[in-house]
MMTF fields as JSON, N, C-alpha, C and O atoms, coordinates in Angstrom:
{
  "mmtfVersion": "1.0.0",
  "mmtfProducer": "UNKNOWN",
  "numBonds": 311,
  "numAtoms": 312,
  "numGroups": 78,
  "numChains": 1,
  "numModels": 1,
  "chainsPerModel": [1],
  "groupsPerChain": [78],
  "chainIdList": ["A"],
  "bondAtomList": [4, 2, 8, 6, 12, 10, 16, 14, 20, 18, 24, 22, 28, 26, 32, 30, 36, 34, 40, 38, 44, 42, 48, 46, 52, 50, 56, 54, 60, 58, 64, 62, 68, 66, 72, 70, 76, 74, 80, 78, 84, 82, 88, 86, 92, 90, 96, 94, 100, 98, 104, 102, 108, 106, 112, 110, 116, 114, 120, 118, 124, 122, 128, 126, 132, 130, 136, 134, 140, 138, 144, 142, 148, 146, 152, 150, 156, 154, 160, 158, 164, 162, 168, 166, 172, 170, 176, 174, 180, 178, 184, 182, 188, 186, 192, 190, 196, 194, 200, 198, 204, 202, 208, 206, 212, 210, 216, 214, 220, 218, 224, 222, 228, 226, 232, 230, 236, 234, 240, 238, 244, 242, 248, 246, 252, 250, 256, 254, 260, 258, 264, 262, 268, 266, 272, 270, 276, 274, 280, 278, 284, 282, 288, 286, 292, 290, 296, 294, 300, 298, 304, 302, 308, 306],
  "bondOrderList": [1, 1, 1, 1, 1, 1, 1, 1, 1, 1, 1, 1, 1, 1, 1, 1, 1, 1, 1, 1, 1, 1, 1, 1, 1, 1, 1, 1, 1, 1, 1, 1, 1, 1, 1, 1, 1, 1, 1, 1, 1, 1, 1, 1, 1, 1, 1, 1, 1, 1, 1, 1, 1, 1, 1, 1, 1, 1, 1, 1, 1, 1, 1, 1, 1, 1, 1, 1, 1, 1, 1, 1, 1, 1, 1, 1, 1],
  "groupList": [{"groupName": "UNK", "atomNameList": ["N", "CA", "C", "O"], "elementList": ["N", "C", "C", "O"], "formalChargeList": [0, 0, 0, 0], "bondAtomList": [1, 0, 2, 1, 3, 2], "bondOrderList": [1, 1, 2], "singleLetterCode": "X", "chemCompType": "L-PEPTIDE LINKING"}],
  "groupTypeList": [0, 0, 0, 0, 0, 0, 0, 0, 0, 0, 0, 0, 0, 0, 0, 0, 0, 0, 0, 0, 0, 0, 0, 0, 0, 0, 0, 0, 0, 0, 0, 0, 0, 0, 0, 0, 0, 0, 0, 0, 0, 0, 0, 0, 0, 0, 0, 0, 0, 0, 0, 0, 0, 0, 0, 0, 0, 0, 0, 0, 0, 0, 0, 0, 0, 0, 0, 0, 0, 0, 0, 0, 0, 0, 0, 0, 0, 0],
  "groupIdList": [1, 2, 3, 4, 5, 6, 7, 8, 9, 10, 11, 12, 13, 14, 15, 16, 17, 18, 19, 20, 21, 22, 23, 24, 25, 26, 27, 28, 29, 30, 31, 32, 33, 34, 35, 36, 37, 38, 39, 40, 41, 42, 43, 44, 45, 46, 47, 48, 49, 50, 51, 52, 53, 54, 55, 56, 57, 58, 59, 60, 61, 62, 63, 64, 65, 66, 67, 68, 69, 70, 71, 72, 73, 74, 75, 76, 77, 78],
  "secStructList": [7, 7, 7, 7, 7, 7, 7, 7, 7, 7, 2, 2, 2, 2, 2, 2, 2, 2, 2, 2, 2, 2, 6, 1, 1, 1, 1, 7, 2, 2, 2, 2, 2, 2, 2, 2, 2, 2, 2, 2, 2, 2, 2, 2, 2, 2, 2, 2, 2, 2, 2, 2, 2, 2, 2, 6, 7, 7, 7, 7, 4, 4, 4, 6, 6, 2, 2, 2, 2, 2, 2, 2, 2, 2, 1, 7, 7, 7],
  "xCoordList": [-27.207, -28.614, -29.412, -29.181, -30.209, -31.536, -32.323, -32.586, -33.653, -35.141, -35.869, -35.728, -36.569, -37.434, -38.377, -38.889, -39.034, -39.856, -41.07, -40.499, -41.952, -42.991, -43.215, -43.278, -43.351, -43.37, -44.033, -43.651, -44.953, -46.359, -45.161, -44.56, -44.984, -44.365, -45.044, -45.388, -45.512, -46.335, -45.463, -44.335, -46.32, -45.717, -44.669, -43.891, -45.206, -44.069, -42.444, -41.319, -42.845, -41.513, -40.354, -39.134, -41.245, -40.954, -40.2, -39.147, -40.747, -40.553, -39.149, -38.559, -38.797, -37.791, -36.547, -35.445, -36.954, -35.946, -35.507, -34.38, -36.796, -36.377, -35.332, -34.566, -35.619, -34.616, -33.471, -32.838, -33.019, -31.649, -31.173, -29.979, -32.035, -31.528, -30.977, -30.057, -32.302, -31.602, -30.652, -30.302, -30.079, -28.818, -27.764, -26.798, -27.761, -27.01, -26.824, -27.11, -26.482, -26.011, -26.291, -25.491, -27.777, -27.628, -27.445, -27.185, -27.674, -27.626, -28.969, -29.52, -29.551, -31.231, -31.631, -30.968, -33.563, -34.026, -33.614, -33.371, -33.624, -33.298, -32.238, -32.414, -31.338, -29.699, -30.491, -31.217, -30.59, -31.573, -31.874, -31.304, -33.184, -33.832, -32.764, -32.534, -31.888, -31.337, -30.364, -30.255, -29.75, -28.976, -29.927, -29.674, -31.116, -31.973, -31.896, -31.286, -32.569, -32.642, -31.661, -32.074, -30.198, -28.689, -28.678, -28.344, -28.995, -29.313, -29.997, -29.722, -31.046, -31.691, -32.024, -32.586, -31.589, -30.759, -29.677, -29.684, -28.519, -27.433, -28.034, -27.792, -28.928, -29.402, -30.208, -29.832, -31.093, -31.892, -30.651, -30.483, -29.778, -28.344, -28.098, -28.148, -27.816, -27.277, -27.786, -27.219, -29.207, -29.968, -30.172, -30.199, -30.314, -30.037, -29.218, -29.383, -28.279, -26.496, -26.657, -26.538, -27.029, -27.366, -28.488, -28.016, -29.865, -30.681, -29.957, -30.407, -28.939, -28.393, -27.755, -28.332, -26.517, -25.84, -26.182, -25.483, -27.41, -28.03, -28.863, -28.947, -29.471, -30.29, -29.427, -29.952, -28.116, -26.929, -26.451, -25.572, -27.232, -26.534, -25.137, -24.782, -24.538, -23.525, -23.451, -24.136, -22.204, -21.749, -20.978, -21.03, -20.031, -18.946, -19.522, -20.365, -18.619, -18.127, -18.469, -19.265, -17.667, -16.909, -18.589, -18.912, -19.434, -21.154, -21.823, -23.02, -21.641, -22.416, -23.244, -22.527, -24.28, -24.611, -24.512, -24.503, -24.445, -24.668, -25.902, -25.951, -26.71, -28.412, -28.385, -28.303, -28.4, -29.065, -28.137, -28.786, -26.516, -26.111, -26.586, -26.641, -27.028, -27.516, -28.68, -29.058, -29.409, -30.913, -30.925, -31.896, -30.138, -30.014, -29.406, -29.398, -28.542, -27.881, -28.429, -27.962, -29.217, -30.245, -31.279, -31.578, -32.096, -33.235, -33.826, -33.009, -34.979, -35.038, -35.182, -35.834, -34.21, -34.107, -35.445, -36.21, -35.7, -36.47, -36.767, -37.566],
  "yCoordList": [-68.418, -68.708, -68.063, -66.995, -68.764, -68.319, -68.352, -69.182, -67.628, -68.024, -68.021, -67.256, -69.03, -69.149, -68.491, -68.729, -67.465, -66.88, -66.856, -66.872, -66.836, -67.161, -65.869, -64.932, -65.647, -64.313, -64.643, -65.71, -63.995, -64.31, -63.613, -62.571, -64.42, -63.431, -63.75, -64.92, -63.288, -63.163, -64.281, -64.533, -65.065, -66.293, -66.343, -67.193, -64.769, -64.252, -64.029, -64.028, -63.898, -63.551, -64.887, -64.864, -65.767, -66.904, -67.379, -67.998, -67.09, -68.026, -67.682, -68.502, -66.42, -65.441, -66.346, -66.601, -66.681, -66.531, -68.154, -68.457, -69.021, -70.501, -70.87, -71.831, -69.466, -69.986, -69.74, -70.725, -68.672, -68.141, -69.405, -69.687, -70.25, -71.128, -72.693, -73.475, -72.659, -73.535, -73.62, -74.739, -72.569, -72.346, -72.143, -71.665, -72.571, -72.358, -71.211, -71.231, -69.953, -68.271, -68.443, -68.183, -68.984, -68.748, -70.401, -71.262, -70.789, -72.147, -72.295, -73.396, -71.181, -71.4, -69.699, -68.682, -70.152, -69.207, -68.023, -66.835, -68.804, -68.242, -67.426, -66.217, -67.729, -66.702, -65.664, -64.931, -65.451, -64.691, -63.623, -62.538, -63.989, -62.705, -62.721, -61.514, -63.353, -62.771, -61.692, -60.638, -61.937, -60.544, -59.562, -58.36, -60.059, -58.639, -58.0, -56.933, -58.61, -58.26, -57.118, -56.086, -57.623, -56.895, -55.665, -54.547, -55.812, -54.32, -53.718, -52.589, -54.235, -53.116, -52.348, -51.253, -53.079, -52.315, -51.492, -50.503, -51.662, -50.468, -49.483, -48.311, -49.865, -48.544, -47.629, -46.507, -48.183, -47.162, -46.626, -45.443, -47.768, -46.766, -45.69, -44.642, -45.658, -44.87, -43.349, -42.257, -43.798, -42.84, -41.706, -40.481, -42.578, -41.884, -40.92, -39.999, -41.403, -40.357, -39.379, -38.299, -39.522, -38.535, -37.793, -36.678, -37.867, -37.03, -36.499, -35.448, -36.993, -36.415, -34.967, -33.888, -35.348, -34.36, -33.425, -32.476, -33.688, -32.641, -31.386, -30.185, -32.25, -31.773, -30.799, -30.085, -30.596, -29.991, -28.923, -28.087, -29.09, -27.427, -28.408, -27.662, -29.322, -29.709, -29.429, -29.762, -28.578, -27.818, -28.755, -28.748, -29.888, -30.146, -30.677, -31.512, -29.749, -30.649, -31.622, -31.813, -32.458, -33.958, -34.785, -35.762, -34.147, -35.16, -34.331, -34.474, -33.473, -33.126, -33.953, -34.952, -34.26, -35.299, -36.828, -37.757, -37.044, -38.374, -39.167, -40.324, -38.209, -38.266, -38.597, -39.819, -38.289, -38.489, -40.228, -41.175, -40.277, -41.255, -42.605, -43.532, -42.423, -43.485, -43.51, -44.658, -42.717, -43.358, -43.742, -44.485, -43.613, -44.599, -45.161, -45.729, -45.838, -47.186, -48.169, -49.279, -47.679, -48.415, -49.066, -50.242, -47.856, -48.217, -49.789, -50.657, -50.104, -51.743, -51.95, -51.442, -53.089, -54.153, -54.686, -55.321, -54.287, -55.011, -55.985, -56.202],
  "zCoordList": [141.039, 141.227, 140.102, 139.534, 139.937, 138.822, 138.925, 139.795, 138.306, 138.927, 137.384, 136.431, 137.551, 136.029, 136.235, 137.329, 135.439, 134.903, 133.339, 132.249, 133.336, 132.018, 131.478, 132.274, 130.219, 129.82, 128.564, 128.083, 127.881, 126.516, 125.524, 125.784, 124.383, 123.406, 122.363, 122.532, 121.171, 119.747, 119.337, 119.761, 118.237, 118.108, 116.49, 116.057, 115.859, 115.401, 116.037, 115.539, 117.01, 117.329, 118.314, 118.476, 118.722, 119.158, 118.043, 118.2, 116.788, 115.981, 115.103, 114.4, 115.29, 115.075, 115.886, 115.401, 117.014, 118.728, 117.876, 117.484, 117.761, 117.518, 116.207, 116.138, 114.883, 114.211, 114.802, 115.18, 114.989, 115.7, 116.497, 116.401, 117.325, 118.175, 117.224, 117.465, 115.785, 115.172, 114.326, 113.95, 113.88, 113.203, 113.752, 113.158, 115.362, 115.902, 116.179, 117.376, 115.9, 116.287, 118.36, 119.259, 118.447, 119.986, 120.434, 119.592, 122.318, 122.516, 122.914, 122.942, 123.24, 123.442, 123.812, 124.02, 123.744, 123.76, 124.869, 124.661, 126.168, 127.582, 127.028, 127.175, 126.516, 126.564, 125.326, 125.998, 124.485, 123.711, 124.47, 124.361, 125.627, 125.931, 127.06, 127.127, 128.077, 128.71, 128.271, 128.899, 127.322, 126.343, 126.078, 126.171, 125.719, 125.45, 126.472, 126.55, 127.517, 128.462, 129.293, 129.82, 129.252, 130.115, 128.905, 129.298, 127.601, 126.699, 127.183, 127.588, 127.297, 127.875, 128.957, 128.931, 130.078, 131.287, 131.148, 131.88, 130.226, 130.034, 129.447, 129.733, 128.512, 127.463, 128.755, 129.094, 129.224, 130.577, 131.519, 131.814, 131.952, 132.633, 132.006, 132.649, 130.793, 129.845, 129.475, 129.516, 129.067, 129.325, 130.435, 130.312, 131.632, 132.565, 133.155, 133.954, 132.526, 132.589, 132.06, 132.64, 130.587, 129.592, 130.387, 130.606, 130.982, 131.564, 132.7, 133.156, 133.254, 134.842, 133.815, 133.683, 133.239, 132.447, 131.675, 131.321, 131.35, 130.568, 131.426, 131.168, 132.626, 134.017, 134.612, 135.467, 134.327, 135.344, 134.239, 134.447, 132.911, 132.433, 131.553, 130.64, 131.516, 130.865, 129.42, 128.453, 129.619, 127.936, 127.818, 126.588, 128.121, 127.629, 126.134, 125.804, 125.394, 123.908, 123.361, 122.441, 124.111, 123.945, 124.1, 123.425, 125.087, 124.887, 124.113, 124.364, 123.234, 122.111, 121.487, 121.429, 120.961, 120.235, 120.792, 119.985, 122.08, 122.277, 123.203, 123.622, 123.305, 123.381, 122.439, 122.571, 121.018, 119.703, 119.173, 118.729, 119.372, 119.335, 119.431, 118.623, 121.044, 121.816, 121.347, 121.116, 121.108, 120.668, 119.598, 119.46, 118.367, 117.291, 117.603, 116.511, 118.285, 117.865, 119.196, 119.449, 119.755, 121.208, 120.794, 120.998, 119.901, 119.285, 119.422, 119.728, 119.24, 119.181, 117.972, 117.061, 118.133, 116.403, 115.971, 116.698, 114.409, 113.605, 113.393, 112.481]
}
């Protein structure tokens, strides 16, 4: 099941979504922001982990540096 939804986007950036769709890379706009979209739900999961683990005093090692990881390679694309 699916539910359609309307959402305003700058017509810069529409226009971004429409080439991608005409060179083929995507099959339409919808799959586009739905990928944006499932990104950016893991990245907030993600985040979240990282704030639980950090909230609890966590020394391990091994997550050294992966607050800083995740926020560069999460970041939003240009």
């Amino acid at each position: 099941m699916s539910t359609q939804i309307a959402v305003r986007l700058p017509d810069e950036l529409v226009a971004k979504l429409d080439s991608i769709v005409r060179t083929g890379q995507e099959p339409s706009r919808a799959s586009i922001v739905e990928q944006a979209l499932l990104r950016e739900l893991k990245r907030r999961a993600w985040a979240k982990e990282v704030e639980v683990l950090t909230a609890h005093g966590s020394t391990y090692e091994d997550l050294e540096g992966l607050d800083d990881y995740l926020g560069r390679i999460l970041d939003p694309l240009d």
